[in-house]
C-alpha atoms as an extended CHARMM CRD file, in Angstrom:
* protein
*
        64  EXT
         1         1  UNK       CA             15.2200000000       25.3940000000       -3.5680000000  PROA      1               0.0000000000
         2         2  UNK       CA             15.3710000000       26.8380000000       -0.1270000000  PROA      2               0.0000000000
         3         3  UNK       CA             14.1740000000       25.8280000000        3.0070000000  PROA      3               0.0000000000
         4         4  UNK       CA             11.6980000000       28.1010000000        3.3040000000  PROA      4               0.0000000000
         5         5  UNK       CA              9.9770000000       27.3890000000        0.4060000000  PROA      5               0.0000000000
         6         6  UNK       CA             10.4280000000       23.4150000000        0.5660000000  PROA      6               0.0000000000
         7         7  UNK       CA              8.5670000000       24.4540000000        3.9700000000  PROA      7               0.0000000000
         8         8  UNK       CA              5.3840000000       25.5270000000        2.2440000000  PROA      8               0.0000000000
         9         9  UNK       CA              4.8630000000       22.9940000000        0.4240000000  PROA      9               0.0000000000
        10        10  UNK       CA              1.7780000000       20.8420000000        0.8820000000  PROA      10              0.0000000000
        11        11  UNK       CA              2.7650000000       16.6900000000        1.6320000000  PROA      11              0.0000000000
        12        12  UNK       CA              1.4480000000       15.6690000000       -1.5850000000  PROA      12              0.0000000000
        13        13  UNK       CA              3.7620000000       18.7590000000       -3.2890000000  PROA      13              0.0000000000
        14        14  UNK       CA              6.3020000000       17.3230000000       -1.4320000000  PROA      14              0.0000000000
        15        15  UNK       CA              6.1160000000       13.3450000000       -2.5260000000  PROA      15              0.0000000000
        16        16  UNK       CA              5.5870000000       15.1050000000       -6.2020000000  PROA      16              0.0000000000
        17        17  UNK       CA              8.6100000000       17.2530000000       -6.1380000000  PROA      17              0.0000000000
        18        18  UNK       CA             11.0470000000       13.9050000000       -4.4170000000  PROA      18              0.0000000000
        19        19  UNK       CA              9.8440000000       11.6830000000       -7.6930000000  PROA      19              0.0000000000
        20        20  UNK       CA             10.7270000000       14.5950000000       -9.5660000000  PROA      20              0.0000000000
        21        21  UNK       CA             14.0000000000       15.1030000000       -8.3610000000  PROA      21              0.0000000000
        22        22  UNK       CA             15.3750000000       11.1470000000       -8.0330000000  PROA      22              0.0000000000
        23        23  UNK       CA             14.4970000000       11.8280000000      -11.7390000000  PROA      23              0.0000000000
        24        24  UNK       CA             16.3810000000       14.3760000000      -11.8900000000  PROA      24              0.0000000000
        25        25  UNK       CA             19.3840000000       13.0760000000      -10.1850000000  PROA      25              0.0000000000
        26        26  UNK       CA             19.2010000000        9.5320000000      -12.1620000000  PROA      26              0.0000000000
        27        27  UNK       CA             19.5430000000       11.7290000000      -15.3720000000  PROA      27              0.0000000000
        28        28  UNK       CA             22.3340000000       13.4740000000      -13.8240000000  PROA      28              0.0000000000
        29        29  UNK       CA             24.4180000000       10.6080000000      -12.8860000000  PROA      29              0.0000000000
        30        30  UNK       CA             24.1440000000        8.9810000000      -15.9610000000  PROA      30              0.0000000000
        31        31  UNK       CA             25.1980000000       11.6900000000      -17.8870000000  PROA      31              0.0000000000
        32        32  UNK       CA             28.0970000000       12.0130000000      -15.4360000000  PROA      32              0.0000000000
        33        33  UNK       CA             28.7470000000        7.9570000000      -16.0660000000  PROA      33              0.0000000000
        34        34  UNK       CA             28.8740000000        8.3150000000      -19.8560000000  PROA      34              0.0000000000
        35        35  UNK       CA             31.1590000000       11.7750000000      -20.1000000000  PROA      35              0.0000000000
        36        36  UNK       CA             31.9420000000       14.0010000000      -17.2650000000  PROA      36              0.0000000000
        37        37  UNK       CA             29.6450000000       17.0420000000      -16.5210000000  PROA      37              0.0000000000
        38        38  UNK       CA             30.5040000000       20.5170000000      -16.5680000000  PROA      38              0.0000000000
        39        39  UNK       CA             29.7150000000       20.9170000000      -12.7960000000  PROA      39              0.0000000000
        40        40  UNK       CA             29.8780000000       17.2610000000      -10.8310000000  PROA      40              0.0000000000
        41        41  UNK       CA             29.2610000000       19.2300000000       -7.6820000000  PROA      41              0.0000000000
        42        42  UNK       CA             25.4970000000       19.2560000000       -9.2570000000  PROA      42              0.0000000000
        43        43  UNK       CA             25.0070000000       16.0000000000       -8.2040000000  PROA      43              0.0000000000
        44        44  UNK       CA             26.0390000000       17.0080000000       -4.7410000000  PROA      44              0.0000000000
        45        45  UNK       CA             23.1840000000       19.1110000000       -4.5190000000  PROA      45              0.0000000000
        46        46  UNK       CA             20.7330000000       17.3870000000       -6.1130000000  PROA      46              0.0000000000
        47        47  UNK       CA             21.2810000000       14.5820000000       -3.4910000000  PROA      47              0.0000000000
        48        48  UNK       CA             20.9570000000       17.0940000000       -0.8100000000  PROA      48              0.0000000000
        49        49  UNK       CA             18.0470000000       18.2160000000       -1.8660000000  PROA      49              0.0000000000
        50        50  UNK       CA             16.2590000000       15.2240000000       -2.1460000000  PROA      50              0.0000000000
        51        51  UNK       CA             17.3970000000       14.5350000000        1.6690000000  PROA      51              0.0000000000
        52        52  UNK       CA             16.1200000000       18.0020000000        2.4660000000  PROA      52              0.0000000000
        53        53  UNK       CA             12.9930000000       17.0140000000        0.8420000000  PROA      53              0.0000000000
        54        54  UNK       CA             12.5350000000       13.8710000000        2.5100000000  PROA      54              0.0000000000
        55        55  UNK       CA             13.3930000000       15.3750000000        5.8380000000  PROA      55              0.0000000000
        56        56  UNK       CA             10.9250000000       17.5720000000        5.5210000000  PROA      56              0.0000000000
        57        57  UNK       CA              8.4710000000       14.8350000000        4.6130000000  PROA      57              0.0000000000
        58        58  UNK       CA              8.3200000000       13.1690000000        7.7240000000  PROA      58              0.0000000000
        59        59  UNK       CA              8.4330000000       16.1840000000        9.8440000000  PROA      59              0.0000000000
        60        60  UNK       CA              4.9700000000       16.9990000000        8.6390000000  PROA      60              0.0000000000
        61        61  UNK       CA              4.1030000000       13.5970000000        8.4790000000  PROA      61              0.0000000000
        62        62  UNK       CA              4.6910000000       12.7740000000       12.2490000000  PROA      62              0.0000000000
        63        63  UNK       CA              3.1080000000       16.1940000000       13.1240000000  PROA      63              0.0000000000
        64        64  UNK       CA             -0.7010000000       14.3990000000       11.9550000000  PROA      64              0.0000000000
């Protein structure tokens, strides 16, 4: 997901799409706990983009 599009999202879309990914994430780690992944640098990302999402979170949320 980019920036600019985690920019257009709404504060609610945003708290949605965080839950979605720590899901997301959880699942990956695990699977990367039990038997390697194909791609460990996936969970790089995935952490990243939760950050990104977060970030983004509390810009808007200090703008009110």
């Amino acid at each position: 997901m980019k920036n600019t599009e985690i920019k257009g999202l709404t504060p609610t879309e945003l708290k949605e799409k965080i839950g979605s990914e720590k899901e997301n994430l959880r699942k990956i780690k695990f699977a990367h706990q039990i038997s390697s992944i194909e791609n460990p640098m996936k969970i790089k990302e995935a952490r990243k983009l939760v950050a990104r999402l977060k970030t983004e979170l509390t810009v808007k949320e200090s703008k009110k």
